[in-house]
VEXSEMI-708591 format. One line per 3 residues: their letters; for each residue x, y, z of C-alpha. Coordinates in pm, 1 decimal. Each point is the difference from the previous one (the first is absolute). Example, Ala and Ser with C-alpha at 12.3 -4.5 7.8 and 13.67 -1.06 7.14 Angstrom:
<nodes>
as> 1230.0 -450.0 780.0 | 137.0 344.0 -66.0 $
</nodes>
This chain:
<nodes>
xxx> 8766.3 14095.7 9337.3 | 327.3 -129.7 -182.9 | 212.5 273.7 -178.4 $
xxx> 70.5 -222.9 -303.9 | -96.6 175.1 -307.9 | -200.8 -176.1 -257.4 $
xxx> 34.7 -349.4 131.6 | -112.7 -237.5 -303.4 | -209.7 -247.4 -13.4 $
xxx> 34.2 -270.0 172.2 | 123.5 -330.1 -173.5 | 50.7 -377.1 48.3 $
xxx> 224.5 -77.1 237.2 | 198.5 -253.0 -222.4 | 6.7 288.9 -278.0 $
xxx> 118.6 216.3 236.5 | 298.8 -235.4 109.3 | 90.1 -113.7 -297.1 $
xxx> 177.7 326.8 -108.2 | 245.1 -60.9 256.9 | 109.9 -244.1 -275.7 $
xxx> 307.1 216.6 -164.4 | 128.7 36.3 340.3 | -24.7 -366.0 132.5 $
xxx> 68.0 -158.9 -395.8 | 437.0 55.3 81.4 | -61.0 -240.6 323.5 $
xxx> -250.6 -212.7 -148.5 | 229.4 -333.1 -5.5 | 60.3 10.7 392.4 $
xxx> -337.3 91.5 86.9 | -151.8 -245.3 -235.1 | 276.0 -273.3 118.3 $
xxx> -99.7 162.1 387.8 | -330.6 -94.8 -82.7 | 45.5 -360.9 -105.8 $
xxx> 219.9 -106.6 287.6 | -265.5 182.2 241.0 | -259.1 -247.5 -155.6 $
xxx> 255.7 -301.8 17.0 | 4.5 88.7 360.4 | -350.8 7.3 26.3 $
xxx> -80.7 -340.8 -151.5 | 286.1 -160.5 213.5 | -190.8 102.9 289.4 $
xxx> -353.5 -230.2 -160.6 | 214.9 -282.1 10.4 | 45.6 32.3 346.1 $
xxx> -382.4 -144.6 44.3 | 77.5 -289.6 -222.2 | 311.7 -104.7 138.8 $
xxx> -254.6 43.1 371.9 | -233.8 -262.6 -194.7 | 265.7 -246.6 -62.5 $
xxx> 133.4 31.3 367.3 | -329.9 -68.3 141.2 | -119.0 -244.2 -251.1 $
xxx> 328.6 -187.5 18.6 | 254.8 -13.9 321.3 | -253.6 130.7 232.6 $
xxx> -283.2 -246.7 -75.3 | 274.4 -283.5 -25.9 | 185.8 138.3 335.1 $
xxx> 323.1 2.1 -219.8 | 267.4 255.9 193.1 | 247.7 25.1 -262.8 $
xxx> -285.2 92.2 -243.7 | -85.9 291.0 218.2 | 334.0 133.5 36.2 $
xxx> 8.7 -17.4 -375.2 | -333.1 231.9 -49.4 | 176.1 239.0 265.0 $
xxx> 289.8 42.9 -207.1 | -161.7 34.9 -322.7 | -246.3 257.0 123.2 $
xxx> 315.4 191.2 195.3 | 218.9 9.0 -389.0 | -367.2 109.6 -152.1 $
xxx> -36.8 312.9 280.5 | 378.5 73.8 -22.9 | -27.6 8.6 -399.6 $
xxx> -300.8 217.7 7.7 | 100.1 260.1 206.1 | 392.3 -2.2 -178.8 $
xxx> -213.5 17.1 -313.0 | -185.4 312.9 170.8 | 262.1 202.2 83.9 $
xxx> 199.7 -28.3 -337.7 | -349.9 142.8 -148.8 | 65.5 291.7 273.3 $
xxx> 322.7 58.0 -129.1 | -45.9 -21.0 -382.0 | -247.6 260.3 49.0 $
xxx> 119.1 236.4 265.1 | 290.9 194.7 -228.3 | -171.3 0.0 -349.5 $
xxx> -335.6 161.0 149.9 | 241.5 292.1 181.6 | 121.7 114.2 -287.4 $
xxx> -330.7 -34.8 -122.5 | -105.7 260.7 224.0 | 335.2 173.0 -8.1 $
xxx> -65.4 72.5 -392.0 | -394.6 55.2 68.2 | 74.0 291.6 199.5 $
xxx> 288.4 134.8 -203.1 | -230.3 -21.6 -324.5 | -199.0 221.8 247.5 $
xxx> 203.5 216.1 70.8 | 155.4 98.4 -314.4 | -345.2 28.6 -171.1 $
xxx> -123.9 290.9 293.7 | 320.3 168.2 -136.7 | -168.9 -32.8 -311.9 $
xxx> -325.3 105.4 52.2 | -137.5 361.6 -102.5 | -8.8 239.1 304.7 $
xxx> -425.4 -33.1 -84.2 | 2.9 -370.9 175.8 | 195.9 124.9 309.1 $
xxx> -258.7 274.5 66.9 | -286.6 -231.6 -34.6 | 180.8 -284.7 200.8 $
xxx> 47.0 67.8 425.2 | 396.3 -133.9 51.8 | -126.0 -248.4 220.9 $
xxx> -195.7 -194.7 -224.0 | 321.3 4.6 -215.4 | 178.6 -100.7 330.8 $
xxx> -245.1 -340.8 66.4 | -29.8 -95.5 -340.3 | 451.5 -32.0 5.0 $
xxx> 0.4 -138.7 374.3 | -339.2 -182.2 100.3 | -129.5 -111.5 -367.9 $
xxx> 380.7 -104.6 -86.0 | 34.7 -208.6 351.0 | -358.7 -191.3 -86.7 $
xxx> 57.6 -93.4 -309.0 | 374.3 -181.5 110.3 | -214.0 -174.1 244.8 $
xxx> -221.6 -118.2 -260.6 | 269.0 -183.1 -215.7 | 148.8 -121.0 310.5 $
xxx> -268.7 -167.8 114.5 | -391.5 7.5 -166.0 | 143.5 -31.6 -292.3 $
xxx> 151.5 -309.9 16.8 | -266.2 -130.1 245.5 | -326.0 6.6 -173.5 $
xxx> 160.6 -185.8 -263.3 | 151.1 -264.5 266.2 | -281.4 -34.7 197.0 $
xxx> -215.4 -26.9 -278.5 | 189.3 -270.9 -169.3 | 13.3 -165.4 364.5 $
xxx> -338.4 30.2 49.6 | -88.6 -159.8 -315.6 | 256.8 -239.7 68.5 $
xxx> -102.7 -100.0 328.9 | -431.4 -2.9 -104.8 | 160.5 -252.8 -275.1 $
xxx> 180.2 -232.6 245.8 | -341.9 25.4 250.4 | -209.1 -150.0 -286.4 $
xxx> 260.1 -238.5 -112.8 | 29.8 -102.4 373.4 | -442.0 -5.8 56.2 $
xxx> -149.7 188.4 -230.8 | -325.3 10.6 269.0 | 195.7 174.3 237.1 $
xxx> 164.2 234.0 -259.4 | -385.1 83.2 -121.7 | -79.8 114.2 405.4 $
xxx> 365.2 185.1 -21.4 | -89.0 219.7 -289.1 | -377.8 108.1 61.3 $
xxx> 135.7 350.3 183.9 | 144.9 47.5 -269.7 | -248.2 167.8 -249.5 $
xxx> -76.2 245.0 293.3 | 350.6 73.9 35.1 | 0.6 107.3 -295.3 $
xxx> -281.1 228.5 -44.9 | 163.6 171.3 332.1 | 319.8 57.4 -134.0 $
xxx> -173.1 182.2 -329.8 | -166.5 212.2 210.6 | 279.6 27.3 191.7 $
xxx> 216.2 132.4 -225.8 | -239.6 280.7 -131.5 | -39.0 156.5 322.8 $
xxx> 339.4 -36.0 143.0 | 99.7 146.8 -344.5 | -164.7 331.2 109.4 $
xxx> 120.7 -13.3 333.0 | 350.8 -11.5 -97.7 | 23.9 250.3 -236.4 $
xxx> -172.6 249.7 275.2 | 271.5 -70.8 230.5 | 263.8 72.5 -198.6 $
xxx> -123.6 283.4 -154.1 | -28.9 107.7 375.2 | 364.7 -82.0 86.8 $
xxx> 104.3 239.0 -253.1 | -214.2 265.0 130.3 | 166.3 -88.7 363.4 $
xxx> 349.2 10.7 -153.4 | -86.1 349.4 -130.1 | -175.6 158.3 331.7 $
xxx> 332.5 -146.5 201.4 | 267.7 142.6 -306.4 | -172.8 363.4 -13.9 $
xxx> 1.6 19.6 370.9 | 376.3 -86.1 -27.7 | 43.6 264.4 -242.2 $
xxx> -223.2 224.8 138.4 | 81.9 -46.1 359.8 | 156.8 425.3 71.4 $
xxx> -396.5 52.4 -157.8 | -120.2 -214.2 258.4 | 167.9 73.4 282.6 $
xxx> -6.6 408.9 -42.4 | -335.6 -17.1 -55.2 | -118.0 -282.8 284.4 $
xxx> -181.3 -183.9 -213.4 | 189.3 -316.3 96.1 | -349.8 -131.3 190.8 $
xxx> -184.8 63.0 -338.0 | 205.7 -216.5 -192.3 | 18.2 -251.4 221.5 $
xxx> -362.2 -52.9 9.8 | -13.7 42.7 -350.8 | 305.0 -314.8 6.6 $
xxx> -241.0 -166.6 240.0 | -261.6 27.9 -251.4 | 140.9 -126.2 -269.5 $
xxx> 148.7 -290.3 216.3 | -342.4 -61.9 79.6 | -128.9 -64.1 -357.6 $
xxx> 295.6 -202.1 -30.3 | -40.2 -224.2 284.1 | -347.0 -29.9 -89.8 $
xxx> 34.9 -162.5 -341.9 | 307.9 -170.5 141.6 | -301.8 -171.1 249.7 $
xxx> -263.7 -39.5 -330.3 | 294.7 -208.5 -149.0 | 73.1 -215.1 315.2 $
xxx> -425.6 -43.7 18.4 | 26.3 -102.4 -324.3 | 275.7 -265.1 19.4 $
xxx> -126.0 -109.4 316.3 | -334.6 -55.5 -181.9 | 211.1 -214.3 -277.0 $
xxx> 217.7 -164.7 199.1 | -307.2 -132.2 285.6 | -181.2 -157.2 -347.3 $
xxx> 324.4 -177.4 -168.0 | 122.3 -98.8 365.9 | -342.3 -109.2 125.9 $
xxx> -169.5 -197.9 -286.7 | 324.7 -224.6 -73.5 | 21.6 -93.2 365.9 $
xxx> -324.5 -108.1 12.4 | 11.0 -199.7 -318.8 | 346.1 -141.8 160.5 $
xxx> -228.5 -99.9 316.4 | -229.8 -149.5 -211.4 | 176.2 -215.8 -210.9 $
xxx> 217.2 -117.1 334.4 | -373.4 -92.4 128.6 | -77.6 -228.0 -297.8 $
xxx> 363.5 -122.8 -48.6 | -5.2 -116.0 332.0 | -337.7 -218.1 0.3 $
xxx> 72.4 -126.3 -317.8 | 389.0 -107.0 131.7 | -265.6 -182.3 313.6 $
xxx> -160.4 -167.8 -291.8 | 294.8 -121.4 -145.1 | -56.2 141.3 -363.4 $
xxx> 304.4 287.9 38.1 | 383.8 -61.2 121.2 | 89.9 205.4 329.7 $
xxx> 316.4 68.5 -210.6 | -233.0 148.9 -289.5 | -168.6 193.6 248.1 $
xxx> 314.7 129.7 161.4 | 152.2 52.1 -312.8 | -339.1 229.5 -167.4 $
xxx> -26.9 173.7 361.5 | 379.7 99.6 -17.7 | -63.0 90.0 -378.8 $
xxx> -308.4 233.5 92.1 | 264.9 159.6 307.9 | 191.1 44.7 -186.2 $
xxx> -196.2 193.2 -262.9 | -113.8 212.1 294.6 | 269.4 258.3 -78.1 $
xxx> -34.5 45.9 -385.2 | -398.2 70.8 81.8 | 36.6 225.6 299.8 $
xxx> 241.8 193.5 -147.2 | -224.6 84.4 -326.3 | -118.9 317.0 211.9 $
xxx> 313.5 163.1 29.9 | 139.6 -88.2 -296.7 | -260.1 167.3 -141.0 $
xxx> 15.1 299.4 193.9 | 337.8 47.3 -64.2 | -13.1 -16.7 -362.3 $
xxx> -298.5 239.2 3.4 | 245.1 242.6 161.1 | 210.5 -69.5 -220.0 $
xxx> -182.8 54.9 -319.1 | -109.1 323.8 142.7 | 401.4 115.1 39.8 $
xxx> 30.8 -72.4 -357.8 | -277.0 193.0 -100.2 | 109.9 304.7 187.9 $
xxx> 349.5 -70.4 -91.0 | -49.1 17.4 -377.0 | -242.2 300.5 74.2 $
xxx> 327.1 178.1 17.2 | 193.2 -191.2 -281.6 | -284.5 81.7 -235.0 $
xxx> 8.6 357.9 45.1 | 156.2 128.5 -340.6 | 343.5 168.0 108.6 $
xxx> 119.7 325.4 -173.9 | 185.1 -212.2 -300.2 | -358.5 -129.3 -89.5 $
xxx> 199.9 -357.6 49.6 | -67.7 -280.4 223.5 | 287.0 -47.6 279.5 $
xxx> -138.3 -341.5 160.8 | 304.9 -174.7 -213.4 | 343.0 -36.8 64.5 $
xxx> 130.4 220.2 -269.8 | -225.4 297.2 2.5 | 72.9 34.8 355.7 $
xxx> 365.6 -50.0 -87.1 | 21.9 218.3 -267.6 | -128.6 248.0 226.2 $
xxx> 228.0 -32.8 279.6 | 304.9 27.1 -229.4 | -176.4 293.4 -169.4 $
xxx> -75.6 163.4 326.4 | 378.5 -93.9 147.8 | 153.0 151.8 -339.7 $
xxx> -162.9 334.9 48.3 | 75.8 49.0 329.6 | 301.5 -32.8 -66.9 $
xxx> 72.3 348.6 -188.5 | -243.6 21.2 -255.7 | -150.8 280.5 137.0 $
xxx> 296.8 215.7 -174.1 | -149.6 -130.1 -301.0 | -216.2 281.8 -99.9 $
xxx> 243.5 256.7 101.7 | 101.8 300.5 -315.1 | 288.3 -177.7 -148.6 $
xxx> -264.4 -311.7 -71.3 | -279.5 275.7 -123.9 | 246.2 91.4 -275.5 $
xxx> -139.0 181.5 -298.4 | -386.0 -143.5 67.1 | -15.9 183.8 252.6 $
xxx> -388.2 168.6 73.3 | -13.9 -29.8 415.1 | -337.6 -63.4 147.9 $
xxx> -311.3 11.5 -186.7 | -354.3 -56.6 129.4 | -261.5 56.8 -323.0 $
xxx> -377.4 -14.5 94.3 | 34.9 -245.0 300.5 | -301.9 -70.0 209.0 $
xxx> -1.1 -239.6 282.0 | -258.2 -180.3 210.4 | 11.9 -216.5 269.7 $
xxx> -96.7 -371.8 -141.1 | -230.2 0.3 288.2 | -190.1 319.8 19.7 $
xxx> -363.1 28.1 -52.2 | -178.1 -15.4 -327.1 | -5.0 360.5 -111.0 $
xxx> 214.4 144.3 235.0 | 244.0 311.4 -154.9 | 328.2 -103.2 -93.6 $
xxx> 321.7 82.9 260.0 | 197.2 134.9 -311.5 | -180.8 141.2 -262.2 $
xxx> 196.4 88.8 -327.2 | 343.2 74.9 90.4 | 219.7 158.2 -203.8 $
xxx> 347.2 70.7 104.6 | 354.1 0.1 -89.7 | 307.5 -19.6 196.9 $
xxx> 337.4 84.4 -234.8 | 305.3 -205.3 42.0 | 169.0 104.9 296.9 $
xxx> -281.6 215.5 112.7 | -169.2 14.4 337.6 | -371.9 22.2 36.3 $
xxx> -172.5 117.9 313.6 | -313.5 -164.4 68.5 | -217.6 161.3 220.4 $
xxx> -388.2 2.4 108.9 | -242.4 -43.2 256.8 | -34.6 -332.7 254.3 $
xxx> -230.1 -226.0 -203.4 | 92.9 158.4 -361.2 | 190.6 -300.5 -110.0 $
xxx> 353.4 77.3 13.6 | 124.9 -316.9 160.2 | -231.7 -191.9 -280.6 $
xxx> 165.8 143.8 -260.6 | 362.9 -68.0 103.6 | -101.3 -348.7 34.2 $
xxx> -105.0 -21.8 -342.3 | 399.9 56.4 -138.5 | 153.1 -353.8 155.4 $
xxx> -354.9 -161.4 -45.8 | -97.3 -71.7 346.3 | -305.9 114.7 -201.2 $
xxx> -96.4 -74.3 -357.9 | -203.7 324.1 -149.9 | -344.6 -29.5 -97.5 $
xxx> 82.9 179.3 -335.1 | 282.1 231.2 -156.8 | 354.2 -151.6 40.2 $
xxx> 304.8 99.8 118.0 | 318.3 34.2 -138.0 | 367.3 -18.4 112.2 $
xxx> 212.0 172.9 -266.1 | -267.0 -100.9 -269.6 | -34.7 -332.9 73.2 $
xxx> -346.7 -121.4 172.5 | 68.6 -144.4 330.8 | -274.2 -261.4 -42.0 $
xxx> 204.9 -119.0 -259.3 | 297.4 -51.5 239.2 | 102.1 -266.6 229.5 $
xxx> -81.7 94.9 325.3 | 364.4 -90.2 98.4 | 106.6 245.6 -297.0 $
xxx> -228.0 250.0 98.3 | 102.8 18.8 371.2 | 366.8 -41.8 -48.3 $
xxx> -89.6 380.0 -165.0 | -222.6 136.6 243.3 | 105.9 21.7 354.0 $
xxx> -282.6 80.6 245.3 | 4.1 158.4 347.1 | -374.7 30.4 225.3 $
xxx> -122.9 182.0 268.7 | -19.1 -246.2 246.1 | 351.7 -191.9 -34.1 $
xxx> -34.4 -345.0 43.4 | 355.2 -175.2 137.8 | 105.0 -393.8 24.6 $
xxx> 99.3 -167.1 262.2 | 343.1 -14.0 -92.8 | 304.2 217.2 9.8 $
xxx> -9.9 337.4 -81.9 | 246.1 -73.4 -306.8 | -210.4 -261.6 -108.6 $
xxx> -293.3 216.1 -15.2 | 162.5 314.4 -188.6 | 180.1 -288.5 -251.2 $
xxx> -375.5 -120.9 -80.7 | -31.1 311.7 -191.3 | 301.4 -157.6 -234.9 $
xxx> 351.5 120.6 0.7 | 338.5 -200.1 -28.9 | 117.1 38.9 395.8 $
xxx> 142.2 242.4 243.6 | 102.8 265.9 -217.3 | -365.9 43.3 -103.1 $
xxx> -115.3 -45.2 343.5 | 213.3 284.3 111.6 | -135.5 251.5 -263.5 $
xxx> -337.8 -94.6 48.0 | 5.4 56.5 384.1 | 178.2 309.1 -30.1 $
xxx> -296.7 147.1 -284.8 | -269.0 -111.8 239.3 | 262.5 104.4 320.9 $
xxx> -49.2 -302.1 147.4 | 305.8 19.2 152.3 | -132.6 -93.5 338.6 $
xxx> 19.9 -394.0 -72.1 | 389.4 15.1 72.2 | -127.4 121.6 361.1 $
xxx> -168.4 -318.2 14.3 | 137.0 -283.9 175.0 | 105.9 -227.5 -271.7 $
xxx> 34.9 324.7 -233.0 | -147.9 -106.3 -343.1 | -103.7 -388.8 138.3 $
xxx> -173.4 96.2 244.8 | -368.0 -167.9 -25.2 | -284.0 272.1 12.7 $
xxx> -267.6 -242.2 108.7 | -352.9 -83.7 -102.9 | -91.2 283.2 -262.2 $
xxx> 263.2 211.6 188.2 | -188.2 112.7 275.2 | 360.6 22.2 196.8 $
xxx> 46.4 296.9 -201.5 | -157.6 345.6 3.5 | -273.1 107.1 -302.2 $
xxx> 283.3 223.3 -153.5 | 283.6 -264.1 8.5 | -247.3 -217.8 -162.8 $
xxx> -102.4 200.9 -277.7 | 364.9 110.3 -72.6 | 107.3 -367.7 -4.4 $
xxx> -280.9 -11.3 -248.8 | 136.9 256.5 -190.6 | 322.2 -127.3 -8.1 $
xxx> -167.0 -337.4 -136.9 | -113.4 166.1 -268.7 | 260.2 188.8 -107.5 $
xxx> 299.9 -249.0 24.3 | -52.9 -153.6 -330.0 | 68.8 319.6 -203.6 $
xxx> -354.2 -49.9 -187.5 | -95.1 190.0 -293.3 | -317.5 56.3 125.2 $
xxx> -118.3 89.1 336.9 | -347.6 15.2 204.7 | 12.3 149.2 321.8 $
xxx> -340.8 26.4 202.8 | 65.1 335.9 226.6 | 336.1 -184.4 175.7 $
xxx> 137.5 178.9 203.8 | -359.3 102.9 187.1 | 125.5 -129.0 329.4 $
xxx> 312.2 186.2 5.9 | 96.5 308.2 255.0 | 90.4 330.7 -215.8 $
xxx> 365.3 26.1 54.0 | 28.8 -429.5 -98.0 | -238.5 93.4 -306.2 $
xxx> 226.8 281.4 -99.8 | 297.9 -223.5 -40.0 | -193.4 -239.7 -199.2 $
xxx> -124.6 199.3 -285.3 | 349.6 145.3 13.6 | 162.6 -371.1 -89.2 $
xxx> -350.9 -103.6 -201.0 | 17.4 334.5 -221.5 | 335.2 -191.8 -145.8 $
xxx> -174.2 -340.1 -72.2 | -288.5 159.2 -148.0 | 209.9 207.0 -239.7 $
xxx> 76.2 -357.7 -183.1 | -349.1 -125.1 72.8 | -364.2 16.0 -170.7 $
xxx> -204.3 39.8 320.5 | -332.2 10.0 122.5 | -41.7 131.2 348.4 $
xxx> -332.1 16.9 223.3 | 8.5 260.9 183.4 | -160.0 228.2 298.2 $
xxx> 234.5 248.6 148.2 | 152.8 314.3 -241.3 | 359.6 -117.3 105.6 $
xxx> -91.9 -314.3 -167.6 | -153.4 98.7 -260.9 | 307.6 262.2 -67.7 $
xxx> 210.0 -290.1 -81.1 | -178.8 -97.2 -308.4 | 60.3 235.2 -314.8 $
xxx> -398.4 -9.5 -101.5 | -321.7 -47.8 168.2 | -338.0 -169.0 -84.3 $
xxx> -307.6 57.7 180.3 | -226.9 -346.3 40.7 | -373.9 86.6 92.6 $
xxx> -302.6 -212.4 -22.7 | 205.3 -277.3 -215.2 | 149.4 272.2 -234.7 $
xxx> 295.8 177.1 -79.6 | -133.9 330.7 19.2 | 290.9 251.5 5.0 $
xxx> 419.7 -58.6 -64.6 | 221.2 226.3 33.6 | 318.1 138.2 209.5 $
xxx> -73.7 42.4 360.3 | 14.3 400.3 -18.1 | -227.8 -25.2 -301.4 $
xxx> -318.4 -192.2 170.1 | 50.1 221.3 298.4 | -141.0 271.1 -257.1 $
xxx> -191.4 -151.8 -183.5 | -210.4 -278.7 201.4 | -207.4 84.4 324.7 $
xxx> -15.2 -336.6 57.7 | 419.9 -78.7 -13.3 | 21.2 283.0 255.4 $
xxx> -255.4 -94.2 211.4 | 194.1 -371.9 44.2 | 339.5 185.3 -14.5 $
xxx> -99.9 235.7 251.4 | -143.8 -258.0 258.7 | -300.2 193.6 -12.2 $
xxx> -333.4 -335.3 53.6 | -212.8 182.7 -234.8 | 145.8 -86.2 -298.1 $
xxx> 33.2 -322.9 97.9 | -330.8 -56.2 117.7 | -114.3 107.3 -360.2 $
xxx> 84.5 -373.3 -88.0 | -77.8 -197.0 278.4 | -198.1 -269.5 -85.3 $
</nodes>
């Protein structure tokens, strides 16, 4: 079963390829001018037969040599000019529709950037993955080449069926009886090959995903032996696909066998008649010759109908699941499919990078300053069950300017949930939040995250350099590299062999959890923000490497409002208040030394003692 969630509805296969419109309109003129010298080509190529009719009907039945040579050069000039007329088509087309796909996958791109951390929970990456490689390669094939061909061969065949009557309008009448069956196939066709191709690439994206988590996953596999499980479950999968890989061959075999099949014999037919009534005298050989070559040369147009078909099916179905993706409403609540939404949003994105992050820092709070208010917030998941309790219920909290917070509470209790609320990787259910007194729904989300820097668990890293990751966090250049790594004591990247350019890898695995996390921590702290979210960071450090972090972080908090998840008392030590989050609510704040005396449930946690924490388990 495909992983795609909430596939629509079906639609038309011309409705579905006609919003690749505002990406093919900028290269309309060659295409369209592709198109026209394709069928140019394609009607030289009819008067082949005619300039056949004249040969035989003229030199040949009057033995005249020079006449012959004649027809062999005309017919040589007509091949040569339809295949130079060919492959100028090939090369009108072949730059345009690369940068058609070029911009297609950009748009892409830049819109998943876009997109509310929701979508990218519901979505497996390698759906995401297909629908940017796979979809993105089918549809350039389709401009290159169905496209333009079901309008040339239809205009050839219609062409060719004309010169066939004009030529004997009996034989023409024998040509064209297949072809109401024809086209009753190709209806039917086109509904169930429809089907078949969205299944298929539905299950290429779930293939893409089984082979990128193994990837990922792959010290999983291997310490736990399961690498024979996944491969049958690989196997599996490959089998589904491979199966409805063989439905769609059955089913363009089944096509193909009718449109090849019927013509032929209608072509046999009408060679049977023209050939007794040439005995008879009442038809030309030459008009024979000349209808036969016509019919030939038809042959093509007609048996290519299947594929053609096929292809565009496929192709329709990459543009539905294409735009399944573009429609999703991104964070802005604007479109990004156009060139300057996505635009906008690259310079935005490029301009806070780039140092706003010090924009929320004290000397910007000024006089307004109120720190970090959450008033009645509740949160749910968009997806939960009907009825199901709330994560958050009714939190109330305040965080004074340049104040840290503690947060701390049993697995499951919603501490991470909460922290994701302040940038807005979440939006709350109800309440707001507000950043010196100003809602943060009623920010930018560039504004809002220039002000809030954010640090998680489980620290992700680029596959870039380590300065390029820590700069990512803003920052002006290697003085504010330097202080960062020295607050998170990340001082081991010199060490490394290309010190601060040194590439860490895929999500850098080439480094250790706690050089991870305090690159992560350097990330967030390079920009100076004003505001700071830190979900329990330094969790995978040893004590002694811990120690000399809070030491350097006690100095950036002093400047900072900061909200810190936390687990361990040495943690929690750095903050200069705690709150205690249980069952979705705030349910005691205080200092540290004051919940030790005052809630059970605080010393249960702080003591490591799994009672208390079982208390809340859910």
């Amino acid at each position: 079963m495909s992983t795609t969630p909430d596939a629509p509805e079906p639609r038309s296969a011309v409705r579905s390829l006609l919003r690749l419109w505002p990406y093919v309109r900028p290269v309309r003129a060659r295409l369209f001018t592709a198109a026209f010298i394709a069928i140019v080509a394609s009607c030289i190529g009819l008067v082949i037969p005619l300039v056949l009719k004249w040969m035989v009907d003229g030199p040949v039945a009057d033995r005249d040599p020079a006449g012959v040579w004649l027809g062999a050069l005309y017919l040589l000039l007509l091949g040569l000019a339809e295949a130079l007329l060919f492959g100028l088509r090939r090369w009108l087309v072949a730059r345009p529709l690369s940068r058609v796909e070029a911009e297609m996958r950009a748009d892409l791109y830049r819109h998943l950037q876009r997109l509310p951390i929701a979508f990218h929970d519901r979505w497996p990456s390698g759906q995401l993955l297909s629908r940017a490689t796979t979809d993105l390669m089918l549809l350039r094939m389709f401009l290159a080449f169905p496209l333009t061909f079901l309008l040339v061969n239809g205009v050839t065949i219609v062409v060719g069926v004309v010169i066939m009557l004009v030529q004997d309008w009996t034989l023409g009448l024998v040509v064209l009886v297949p072809a109401v069956p024809v086209l009753l196939t190709c209806v039917v066709f086109e509904k169930k090959y429809s089907g078949a191709a969205r299944r298929a690439q539905d299950q290429v994206g779930d293939l893409t995903t089984v082979v990128e988590e193994s990837v990922l996953g792959i010290r999983i596999i291997k310490g736990f032996g399961r690498h024979r499980s996944q491969a049958r479950a690989f196997r599996e999968l490959s089998g589904k696909l491979r199966g409805t890989e063989l439905h769609k061959a059955r089913l363009l075999a089944t096509i193909l066998g009718v449109i090849v099949t019927l013509p032929e014999l209608a072509i046999g037919a009408a060679l049977v008649l023209g050939a007794v009534r040439v005995a008879d005298g009442s038809l030309s050989a030459g008009t024979l010759v000349a209808f036969l070559s016509t019919a030939l040369a038809l042959r093509w147009p007609v048996d290519s109908i299947g594929f053609l078909l096929a292809m565009s099916q496929e192709a329709a179905t990459a543009t539905e699941r294409y735009f399944e993706v573009m429609d999703a409403e991104p964070e802005s609540g604007t479109k990004s499919g156009t060139k300057s939404g996505t635009e906008s949003g690259t310079r935005s994105g490029t301009e806070s990078r780039k140092g706003g992050a010090g924009s929320g820092g004290p000397a910007a709070r000024g006089a307004s300053a109120d720190g970090l208010r959450f008033e009645n917030v509740s949160f749910r998941y968009p997806d939960a069950p009907a009825g199901s309790p709330p994560v958050l219920d009714r939190i109330d909290l305040h965080i004074r300017p340049g104040e840290s917070l503690a947060l701390v509470g049993a697995t499951g209790s919603g501490k991470t949930t909460l922290t994701a609320l302040v940038p807005r990787l979440h939006e709350v259910t109800s309440g707001r939040i507000t950043l010196d007194g100003a809602d943060i729904t009623g920010m930018s989300r560039r504004e809002l995250r220039s002000r809030v820097a954010v640090a998680f668990e489980e620290p992700t890293l680029f596959s870039a350099s380590v300065e390029e990751n820590v700069l990512m966090g803003g920052g002006d250049g290697t003085e504010d590299l330097e202080r960062a790594l020295g607050v998170a004591q990340a001082g081991f990247v010199h060490a490394l062999p290309q010190g601060v350019h040194t590439q860490v890898g895929e999500q850098g695995l080439s480094l250790s959890g706690g050089q991870r996390q305090r690159l992560a921590l350097a990330r967030a702290v390079v920009g100076r923000p004003g505001f700071l979210v830190l979900d329990d960071p330094l969790s995978a450090l040893d004590v002694h490497t811990e120690a000399a972090v809070e030491a350097a972080l006690r100095r950036v908090l002093a400047d900072t409002t900061a909200l810190i998840v936390a687990h361990r008392p040495s943690t929690v030590l750095l903050a200069d208040r705690v709150a205690l989050l249980s069952g979705g609510r705030i349910t005691a704040v205080g200092t540290h030394h004051e919940l030790l005396r005052t809630s059970p449930e605080y010393a249960h946690l702080m003591s490591g003692d799994p009672a208390g924490e079982q208390e809340d388990q859910r």
